[in-house]
N, C-alpha and C positions, 0 to 999 in steps of 0.2 A: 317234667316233660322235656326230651330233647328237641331241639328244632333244626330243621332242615334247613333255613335258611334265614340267613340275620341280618337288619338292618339298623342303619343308625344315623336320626335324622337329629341339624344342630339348630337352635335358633327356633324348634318345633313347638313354643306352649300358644303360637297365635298365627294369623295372618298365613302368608305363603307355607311355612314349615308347617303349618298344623293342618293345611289341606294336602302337601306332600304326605304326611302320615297316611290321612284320610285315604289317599287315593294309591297309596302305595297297598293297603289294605282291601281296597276294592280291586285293583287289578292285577293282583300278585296270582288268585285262582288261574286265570289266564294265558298267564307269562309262561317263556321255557325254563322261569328258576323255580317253579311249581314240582319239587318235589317233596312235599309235604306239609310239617309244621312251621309257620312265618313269626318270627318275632322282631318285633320293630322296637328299638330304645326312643323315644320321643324325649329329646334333650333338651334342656332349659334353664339358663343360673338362677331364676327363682325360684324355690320348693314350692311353695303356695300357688305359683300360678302354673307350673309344671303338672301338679296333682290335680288343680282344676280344668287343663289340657285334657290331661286322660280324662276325666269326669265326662267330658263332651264328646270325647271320640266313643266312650262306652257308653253314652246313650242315644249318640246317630243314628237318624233316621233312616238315610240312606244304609249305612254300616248294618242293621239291623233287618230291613229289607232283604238285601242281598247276602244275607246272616255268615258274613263274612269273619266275624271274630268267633273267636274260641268260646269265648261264655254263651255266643248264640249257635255254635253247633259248627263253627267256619274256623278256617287254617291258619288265623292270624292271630298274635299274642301282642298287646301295645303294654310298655313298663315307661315308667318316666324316670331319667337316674339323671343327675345335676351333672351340667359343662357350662363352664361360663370360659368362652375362648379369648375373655382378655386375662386372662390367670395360667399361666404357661405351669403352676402348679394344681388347676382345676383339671388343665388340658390333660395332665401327666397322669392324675389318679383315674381318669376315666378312660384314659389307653391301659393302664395296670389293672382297671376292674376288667376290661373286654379282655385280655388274654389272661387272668384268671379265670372267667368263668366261661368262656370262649376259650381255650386253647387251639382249635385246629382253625380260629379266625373267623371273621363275619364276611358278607357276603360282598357289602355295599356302603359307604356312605356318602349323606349328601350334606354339605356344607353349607346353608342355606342363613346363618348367622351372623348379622351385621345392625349396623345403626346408620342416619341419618341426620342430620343435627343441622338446623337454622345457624348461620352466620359464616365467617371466617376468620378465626384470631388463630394465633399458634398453638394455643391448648386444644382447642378444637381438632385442628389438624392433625396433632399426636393422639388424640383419642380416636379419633375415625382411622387412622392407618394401624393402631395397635390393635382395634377389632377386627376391623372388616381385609385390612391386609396382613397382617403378622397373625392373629389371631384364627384366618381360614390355615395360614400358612404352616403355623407351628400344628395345626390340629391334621392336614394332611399330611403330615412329615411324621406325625408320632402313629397314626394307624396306618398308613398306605402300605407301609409292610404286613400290616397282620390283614391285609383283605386276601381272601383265598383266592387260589387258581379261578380268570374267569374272573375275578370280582372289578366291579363298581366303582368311581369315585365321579362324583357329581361337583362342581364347586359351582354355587349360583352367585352370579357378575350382574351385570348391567349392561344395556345397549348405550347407560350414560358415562360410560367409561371409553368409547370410541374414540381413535386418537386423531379427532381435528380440531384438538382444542389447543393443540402443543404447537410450539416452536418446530420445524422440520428437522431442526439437529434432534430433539427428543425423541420427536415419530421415529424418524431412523434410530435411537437408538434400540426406540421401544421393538420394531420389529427385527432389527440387525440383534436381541438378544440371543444367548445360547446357554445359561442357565439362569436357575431360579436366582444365584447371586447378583448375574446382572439386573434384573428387576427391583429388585432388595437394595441395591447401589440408586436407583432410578427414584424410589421410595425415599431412601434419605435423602437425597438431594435435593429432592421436593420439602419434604420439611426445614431441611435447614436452611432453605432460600426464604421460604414463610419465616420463620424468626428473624430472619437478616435485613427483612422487607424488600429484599427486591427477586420475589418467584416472579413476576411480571416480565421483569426485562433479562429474567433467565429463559422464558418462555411457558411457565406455568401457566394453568388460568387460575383464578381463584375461584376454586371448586375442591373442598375436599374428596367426598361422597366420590364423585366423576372421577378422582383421580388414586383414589382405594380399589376403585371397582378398574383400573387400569392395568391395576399391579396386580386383580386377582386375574382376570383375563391372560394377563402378561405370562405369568408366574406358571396358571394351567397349561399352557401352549407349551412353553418352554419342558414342564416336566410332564407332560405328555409325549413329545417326541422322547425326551432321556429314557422316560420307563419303556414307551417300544421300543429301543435297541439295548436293550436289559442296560443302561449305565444305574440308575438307582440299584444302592445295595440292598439286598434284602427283601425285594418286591417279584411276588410270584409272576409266572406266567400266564399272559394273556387277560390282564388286569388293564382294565381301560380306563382315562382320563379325559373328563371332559368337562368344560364350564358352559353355562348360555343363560340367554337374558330371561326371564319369564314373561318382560312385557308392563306395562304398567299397569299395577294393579293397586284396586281399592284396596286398602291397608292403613292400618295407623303412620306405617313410611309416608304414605303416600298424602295423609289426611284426607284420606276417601277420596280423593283426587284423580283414581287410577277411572281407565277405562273396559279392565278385565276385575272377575271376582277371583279372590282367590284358589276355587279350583280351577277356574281357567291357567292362570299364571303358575300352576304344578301341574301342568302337563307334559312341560319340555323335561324337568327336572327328573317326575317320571318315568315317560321314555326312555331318559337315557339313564335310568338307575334300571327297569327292568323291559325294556325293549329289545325288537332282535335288532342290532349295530353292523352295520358293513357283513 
């Protein structure tokens, strides 16, 4: 079956991404990208718990209901195909699977793939910035060309990445950036003050999480403005960039600690993967 319109959610076998699926399913009938058949990639570096993903999204009660999937009579198709975004060769073969069997491009994707980790040591710090920063990064750089005219890019951030945790020389540099390299300069710097031990009196906080989620914020803004004035090569027209917080949500992130349930906290994400925008 060909489909009219293709999505591709990261980080999707739980929590936040797995109610994005959910609800990108449920209100896709709706949307003005309704024209036709919907297939959604539901991504995840685990195979086992990627296929147990699908397993719930295809026996949803809600989904079922609203007989919104294909197997119950509805416009949506959900596949689970492996991306693990701290693997720049995981990243590569699932942008090479989407424009082999996609050739004229997908519609949408949401970036929604990150970790959180208890403490602060320098390992830590390189594992949180190679996912949740280089890992959104390298994974929007490798499809944001193959999204079609009109398409999508969603990066989910955090309101715990807001810059009043920094030194004023950083906030300024953070908002005085003009591209993605200067964020990426902002990011190392951050970790090689952590190895050195002194991010504190460079102006860091000791915060990874907070300051991954600084650089995705950072890095959206900056290649949202490049791609409206076409400088990104290779990126069709009228393809929109955007990041935002979903809020704090019950989650294994969160250790059930949030104050939203996960479809609450995929509603922004949502929106703005298929809402009408400006």
């Amino acid at each position: 079956m060909s489909h009219s319109c293709i999505a591709a959610v990261t980080g999707a076998n739980k929590g936040i991404g797995l109610a994005i699926v959910r609800n990108l399913a449920l209100q896709y009938p709706q949307s003005s990208f309704n024209n036709g058949p919907f297939l959604i990639y539901l991504t995840a570096r685990d195979k086992t718990r990627g296929q147990d993903a699908l397993k719930s999204i295809q026996s949803d009660s809600a989904l079922k209901k609203a007989r919104a999937l294909a197997q119950d009579g509805g416009l949506t198709t959900v596949k689970y195909q492996e991306l693990d975004i701290a693997d720049d060769q995981s990243i590569n073969s699932f942008a090479n699977f989407l424009k082999k069997e996609h050739p004229d491009g997908i519609d949408m994707l949401i970036n929604n793939a990150g970790i959180a980790e208890q403490g602060f040591h320098p390992e830590m710090v390189d594992t949180t910035l190679k996912i949740n920063y280089y890992g959104t990064l390298h994974t929007t750089l490798a499809l944001l060309p193959h999204l079609r005219p009109g398409g999508r890019l969603v990066n989910v951030s955090s309101m715990a990445g807001k810059l009043n945790k920094y030194s004023p020389t950083i906030t300024s540099r953070f908002r005085a950036a003009r591209s993605v390299s200067d964020i990426t300069t902002l990011m190392q710097e951050f970790s090689a003050s952590v190895h050195e031990g002194r991010h504190t009196e460079a102006g860091w906080p000791s915060v990874a999480y907070s300051t991954s989620k600084a650089g995705v914020t950072g890095m959206t803004r900056v290649l949202a403005r490049e791609v409206s004035e076409g400088k990104v090569e290779g990126v069709r027209e009228g393809v929109l960039v955007n990041s935002c917080c979903p809020g704090y949500v019950k989650t294994d992130m969160t250790k059930g600690g949030g104050a939203k349930t996960p479809d609450q906290g995929a509603r922004t994400p949502v929106m703005l993967a298929l809402g009408e925008l400006g």
